[in-house]
Every structure is written in structure tokens, then in C-alpha cells.
C-alpha positions in Angstrom: 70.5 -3.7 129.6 74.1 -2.7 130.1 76.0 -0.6 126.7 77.6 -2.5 124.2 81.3 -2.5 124.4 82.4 1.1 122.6 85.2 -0.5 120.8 82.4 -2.4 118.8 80.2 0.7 119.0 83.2 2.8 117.3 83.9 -0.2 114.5 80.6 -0.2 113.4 80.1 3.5 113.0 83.4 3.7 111.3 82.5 0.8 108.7 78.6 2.5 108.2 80.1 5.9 108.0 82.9 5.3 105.6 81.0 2.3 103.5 84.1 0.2 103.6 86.0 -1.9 106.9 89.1 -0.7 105.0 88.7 2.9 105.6 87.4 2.1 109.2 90.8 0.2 109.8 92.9 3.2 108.8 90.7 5.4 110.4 90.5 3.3 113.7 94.8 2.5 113.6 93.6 -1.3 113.7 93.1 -4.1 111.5 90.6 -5.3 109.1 90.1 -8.7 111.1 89.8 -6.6 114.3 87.6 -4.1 112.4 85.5 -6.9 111.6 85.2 -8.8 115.1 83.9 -5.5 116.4 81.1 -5.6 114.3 80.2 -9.8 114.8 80.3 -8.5 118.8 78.4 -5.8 118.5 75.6 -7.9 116.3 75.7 -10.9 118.8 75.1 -8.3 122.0 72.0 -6.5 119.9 70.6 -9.7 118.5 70.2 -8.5 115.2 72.3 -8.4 111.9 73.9 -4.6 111.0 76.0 -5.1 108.2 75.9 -7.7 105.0 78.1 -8.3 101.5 77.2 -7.0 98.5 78.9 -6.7 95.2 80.0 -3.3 95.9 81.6 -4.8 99.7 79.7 -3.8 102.8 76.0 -2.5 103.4 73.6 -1.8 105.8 70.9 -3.7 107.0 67.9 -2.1 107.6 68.6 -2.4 111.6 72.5 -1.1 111.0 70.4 2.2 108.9 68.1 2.7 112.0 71.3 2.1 114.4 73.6 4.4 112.8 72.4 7.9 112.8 72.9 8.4 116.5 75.9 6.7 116.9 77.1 8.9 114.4 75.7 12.3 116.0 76.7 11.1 119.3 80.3 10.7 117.9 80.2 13.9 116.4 79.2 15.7 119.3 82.4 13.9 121.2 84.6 14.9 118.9 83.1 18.9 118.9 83.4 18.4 122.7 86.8 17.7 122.5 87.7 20.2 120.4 85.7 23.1 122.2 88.0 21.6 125.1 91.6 22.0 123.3 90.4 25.7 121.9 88.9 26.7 125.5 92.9 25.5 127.2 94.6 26.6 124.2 93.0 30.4 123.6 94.2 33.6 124.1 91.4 35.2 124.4 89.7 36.2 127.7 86.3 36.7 128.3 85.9 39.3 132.1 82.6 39.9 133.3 81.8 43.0 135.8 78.6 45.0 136.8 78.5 47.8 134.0 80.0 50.9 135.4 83.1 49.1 136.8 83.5 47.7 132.9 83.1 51.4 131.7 85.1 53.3 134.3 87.9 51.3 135.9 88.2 48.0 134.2 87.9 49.1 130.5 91.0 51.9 130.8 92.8 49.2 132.9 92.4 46.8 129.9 94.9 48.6 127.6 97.3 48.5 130.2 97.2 44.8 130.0 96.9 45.1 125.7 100.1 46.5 125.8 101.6 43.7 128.5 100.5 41.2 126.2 99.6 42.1 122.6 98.7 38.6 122.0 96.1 38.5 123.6 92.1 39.2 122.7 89.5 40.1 125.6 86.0 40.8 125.8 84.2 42.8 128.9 80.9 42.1 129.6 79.5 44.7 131.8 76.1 42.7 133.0 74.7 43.3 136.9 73.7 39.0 136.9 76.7 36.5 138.0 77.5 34.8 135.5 77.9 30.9 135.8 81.6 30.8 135.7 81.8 26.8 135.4 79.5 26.9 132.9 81.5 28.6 130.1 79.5 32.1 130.4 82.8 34.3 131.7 86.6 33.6 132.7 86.4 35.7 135.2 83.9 38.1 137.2 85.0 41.7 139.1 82.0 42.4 141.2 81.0 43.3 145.1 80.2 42.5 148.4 78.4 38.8 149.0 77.6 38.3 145.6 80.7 36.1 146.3 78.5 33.6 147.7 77.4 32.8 143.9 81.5 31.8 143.3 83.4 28.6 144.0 87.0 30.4 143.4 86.9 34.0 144.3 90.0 36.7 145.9 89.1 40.0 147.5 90.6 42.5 145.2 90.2 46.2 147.5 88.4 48.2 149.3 86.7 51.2 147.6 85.7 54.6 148.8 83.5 57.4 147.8 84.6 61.1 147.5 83.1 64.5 146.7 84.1 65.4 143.0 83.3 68.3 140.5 84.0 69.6 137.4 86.8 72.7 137.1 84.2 74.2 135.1 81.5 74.3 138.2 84.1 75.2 140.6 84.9 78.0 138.2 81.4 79.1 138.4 80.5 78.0 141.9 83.8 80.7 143.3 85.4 79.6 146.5 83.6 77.0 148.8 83.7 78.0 152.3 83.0 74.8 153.8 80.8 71.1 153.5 77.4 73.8 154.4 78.2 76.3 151.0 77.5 72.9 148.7 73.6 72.6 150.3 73.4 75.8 147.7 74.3 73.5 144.6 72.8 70.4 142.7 74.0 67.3 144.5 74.4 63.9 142.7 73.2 61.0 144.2 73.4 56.9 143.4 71.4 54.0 145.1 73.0 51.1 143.4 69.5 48.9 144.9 68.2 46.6 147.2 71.1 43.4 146.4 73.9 45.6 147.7 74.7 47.3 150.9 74.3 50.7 150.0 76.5 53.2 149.4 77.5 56.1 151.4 75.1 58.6 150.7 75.4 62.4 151.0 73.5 62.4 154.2 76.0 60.4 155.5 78.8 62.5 154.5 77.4 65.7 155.9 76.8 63.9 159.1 80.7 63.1 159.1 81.1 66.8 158.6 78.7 67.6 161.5 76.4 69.6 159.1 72.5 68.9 160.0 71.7 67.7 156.8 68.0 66.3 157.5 66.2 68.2 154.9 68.7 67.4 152.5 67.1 67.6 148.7 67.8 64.2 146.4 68.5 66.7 143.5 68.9 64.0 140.9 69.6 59.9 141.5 71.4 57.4 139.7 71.2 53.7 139.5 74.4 53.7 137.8 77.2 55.0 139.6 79.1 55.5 136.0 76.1 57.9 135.1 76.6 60.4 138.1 80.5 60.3 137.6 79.5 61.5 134.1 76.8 64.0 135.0 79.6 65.4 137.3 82.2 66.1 134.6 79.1 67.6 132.8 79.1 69.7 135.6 76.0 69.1 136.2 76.6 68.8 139.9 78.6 67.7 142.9 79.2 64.1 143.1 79.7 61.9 145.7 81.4 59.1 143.9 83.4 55.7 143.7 87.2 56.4 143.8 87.7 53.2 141.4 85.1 55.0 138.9 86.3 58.5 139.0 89.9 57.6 138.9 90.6 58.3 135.2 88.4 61.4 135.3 90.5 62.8 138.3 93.9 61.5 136.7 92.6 63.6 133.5 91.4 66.3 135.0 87.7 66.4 134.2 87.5 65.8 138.1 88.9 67.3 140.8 88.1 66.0 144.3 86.2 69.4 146.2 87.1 68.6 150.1 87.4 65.5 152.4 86.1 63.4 154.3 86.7 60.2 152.0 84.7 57.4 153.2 84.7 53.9 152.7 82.7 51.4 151.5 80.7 48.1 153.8 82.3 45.9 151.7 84.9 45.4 148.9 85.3 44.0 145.7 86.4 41.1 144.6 87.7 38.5 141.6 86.0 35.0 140.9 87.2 32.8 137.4 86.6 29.6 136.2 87.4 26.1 136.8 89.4 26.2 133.9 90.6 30.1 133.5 94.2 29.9 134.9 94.8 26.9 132.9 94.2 29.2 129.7 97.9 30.6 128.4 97.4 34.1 129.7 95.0 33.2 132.0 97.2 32.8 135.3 99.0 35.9 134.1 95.7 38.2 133.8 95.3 36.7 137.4 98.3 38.1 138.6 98.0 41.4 136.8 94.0 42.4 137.9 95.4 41.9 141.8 98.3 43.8 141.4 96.7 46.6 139.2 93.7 46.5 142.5 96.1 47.0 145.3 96.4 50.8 143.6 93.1 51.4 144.2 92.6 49.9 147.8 91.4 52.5 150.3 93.1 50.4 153.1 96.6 51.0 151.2 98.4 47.8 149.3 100.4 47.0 152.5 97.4 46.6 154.3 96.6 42.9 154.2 98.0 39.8 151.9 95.6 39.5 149.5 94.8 35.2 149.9 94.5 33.1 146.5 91.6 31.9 147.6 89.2 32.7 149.9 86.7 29.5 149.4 87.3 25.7 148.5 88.2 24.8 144.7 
């Protein structure tokens, strides 16, 4: 059985709803006679009488009271539809997803930068390690790494991170001067294993190797899962870190860090920014776009000149 036309539907709703074809009219922008063939064409295609005269003007049948209800609520849930639409295009306020210690460490001091650009504007990060459905509504946009891209429709590489050692002023006042890569072996080394999901991070065996010091019996002193932790153990001084530049950046700009000696090294893969269908269409939306590439480039260990950064790196 095919729908009944939805100019009848809407008539009849509008006439049940408001009691009276009058109101419906005005509420429909139409007549009272059109108002009124609606309602004859939607009672001929359901076989059954909805509506009847009374001395008070226009009631239900018993068949228009068992019709009305969901045409009502489905009606209602257009109309919250389109209005969760015309906020969602219309809002300033931003909602960023990233794995937790990129939310605490690089994007959250970033995000003042950015308050201050546009003071109009409201955001919420959401430091979670599961992609979010972007096209579903759960996030604007998503910061995260390496093939978790795959999970994305619209998605930029932002940079190319790399790890260094770091320590507190405070331990290096106590440690005295460091010789070379072999004196730190003496000292509580930090560690991170982000997991099996990501290609893992350059360790401290593989920096000592880089430094040609036989590191084979090298002791895990104390491991992270989250790379935000160690930065913070470190600037407790509870250690030398080997840590994400991105992550320790404000620490080292502050001082609570200072990097000990090289070599840097870089990560397998890089990070990168996915958003929604509908993010760019939001009034700061395209600009927040802009502004998270730019503000990247600073942190790229391949330099900002290094590559153009493409708009898109997958099909819309």
C-alpha cells in the first residue's frame, strides 16, 4: 500500500492537533476549503471516516483518535530534526576529539590560542583513545595517529612527531654533569608503550642503539601507557624521559623540561585531522580548520616547508 499524499497527512494532523480547520489554515498558509479537501483525500485513500461535526465544530472519530498520535510524534520529531539541523550549521561551538594525552598536552594549551582568535566561540575536547563516528554527530573533528585514518572519510595529515630525551632542571642539578648517552644507564629511565593498535614508539633501546651504546640489558625502570603521564613523571623528576616533542613542548617552552642531549628521532607515522560531513559548514568551523594545520606545521619534525599539506587525503 503506497503513503497517503503528505499534504493530506499534514491537514489532518493540523485540524486533530489544533481542534479547528481554521487554525490548521493559518497554521498550514492555505485555505479552509483546501484544509478541508485534504482531509476528504486522506479519508477516501484510508477507507475510513477521521473527522465529523459537532456543535462545538470538528471532532475525531474514533479511527482519526487511533490515527493521530503518530502522525503527530512523527511530525514532531521532523520538526526537532530540523531544528537540531539549523543549530548544528548555525553554532559556534566546536566539539575536537583526540587520544587523551594529545588533549592534555598539546591541544588543550593550543586551544587558548585559538579563544583569544575568536572569543566567540565555545569548544569542548574530548580526550577518548576510540574514533569517534564523525558523521554521526559524536565530534567535529578528531587529532589522532597513524592508520586509525582508515576509520575517517575526510582526514589531512597534520605533522610528523618526534621523541627526545628530557629531564627536569632539578635532576640535572642533582644528577651533575652527564658525560655521555652511557652516564644515563646510572638513572631511572621513563618508558611508554602506547599498545598493540599503534606502531610503537621509539623506545630507549632504540635510542641507545642510535648512540652506539650496547644497551641489551637495559632495565624498564617504570612504563607508561600514557605518554602525558611519563612527560609528567619527568618534570617530577622522577626520571629521564624519552618523550613526544608535541607533548613536552609547553613543559620545555616553560622550563620544567629541558631536552638532556640528542639524537631526536622520529616517529613511523604522523598525525593527522579528520571532521565531519558537516564541520566546515559550521561558522568557525572552516576557520578552526585553517588554524589546527597552521598551528601543526610548528610542530613537524620534517620542518613546515617540507611538504604541502593536501586538503584531503581520501574521497568526501
Amino acid at each position: 500500500m503506497k503513503s497517503p499524499p503528505l499534504a493530506a497527512i499534514r491537514a489532518f494532523e493540523a485540524v486533530g492537533r489544533t481542534g479547528s480547520v481554521n487554525l490548521a489554515a493559518t497554521e498550514l498558509g492555505v485555505t479552509s476549503g483546501a484544509i478541508t479537501q485534504h482531509v476528504h483525500t486522506l479519508e477516501k485513500y484510508v477507507g475510513r471516516r477521521l473527522v465529523e461535526r459537532s456543535g462545538r465544530g470538528i471532532d475525531l472519530t474514533v479511527w482519526g483518535k487511533l490515527y493521530l498520535p503518530r502522525l503527530t510524534l512523527g511530525f514532531t520529531e521532523i520538526r526537532k530534526a530540523l531544528d537540531d539541523l539549523e543549530r548544528g550549521t548555525d553554532s559556534n561551538h566546536l566539539v575536537i576529539s583526540t587520544y587523551p594525552s594529545l588533549a592534555t598536552k598539546w591541544l588543550g594549551p593550543l586551544m587558548f590560542n585559538w579563544k583569544e582568535r575568536h572569543p566567540e566561540a565555545t569548544a569542548m575536547i574530548a580526550g577518548v583513545h576510540p574514533e569517534p563516528n564523525l558523521d554521526e554527530g559524536e565530534a567535529d573533528f578528531r587529532v589522532s595517529y597513524g592508520e586509525r585514518q582508515r576509520y575517517h572519510t575526510r582526514y589531512t595529515r597534520l605533522f610528523s612527531d618526534h621523541v627526545l630525551v628530557a629531564a627536569s632542571p632539578a635532576l640535572l642539578a642533582r644528577v651533575g654533569n652527564i658525560a655521555g648517552p652511557r652516564e644515563l644507564l646510572k638513572w631511572p629511565l621513563l618508558w611508554v608503550e602506547w599498545g598493540n593498535e599503534y606502531v610503537a614508539l621509539p623506545s630507549w633501546r632504540d635510542w641507545f642503539a642510535a648512540t652506539g651504546v650496547d644497551a641489551a640489558k637495559l632495565n624498564r625502570d617504570l612504563v607508561f601507557s600514557l605518554p602525558s603521564a611519563a612527560v609528567d613523571a619527568a618534570v617530577e623528576s622522577q626520571g629521564f624521559a624519552l618523550v613526544q616533542h608535541s607533548l613536552a613542548a609547553s613543559a620545555l617552552a616553560l622550563g620544567t623540561l629541558v631536552r638532556v642531549m640528542p639524537p631526536e628521532l622520529p616517529l613511523a607515522e604522523s598525525h593527522f585531522l579528520a571532521w565531519s560531513g558537516a564541520a566546515l559548514d559550521k561558522p568557525v568551523g572552516a576557520a578552526f580548520h585553517a588554524w589546527i594545520i597552521r598551528e601543526a606545521r610548528r610542530f613537524d619534525w620534517r620542518g613546515a616547508a617540507a611538504e604541502e599539506l593536501p586538503n584531503l587525503t581520501s574521497s568526501t
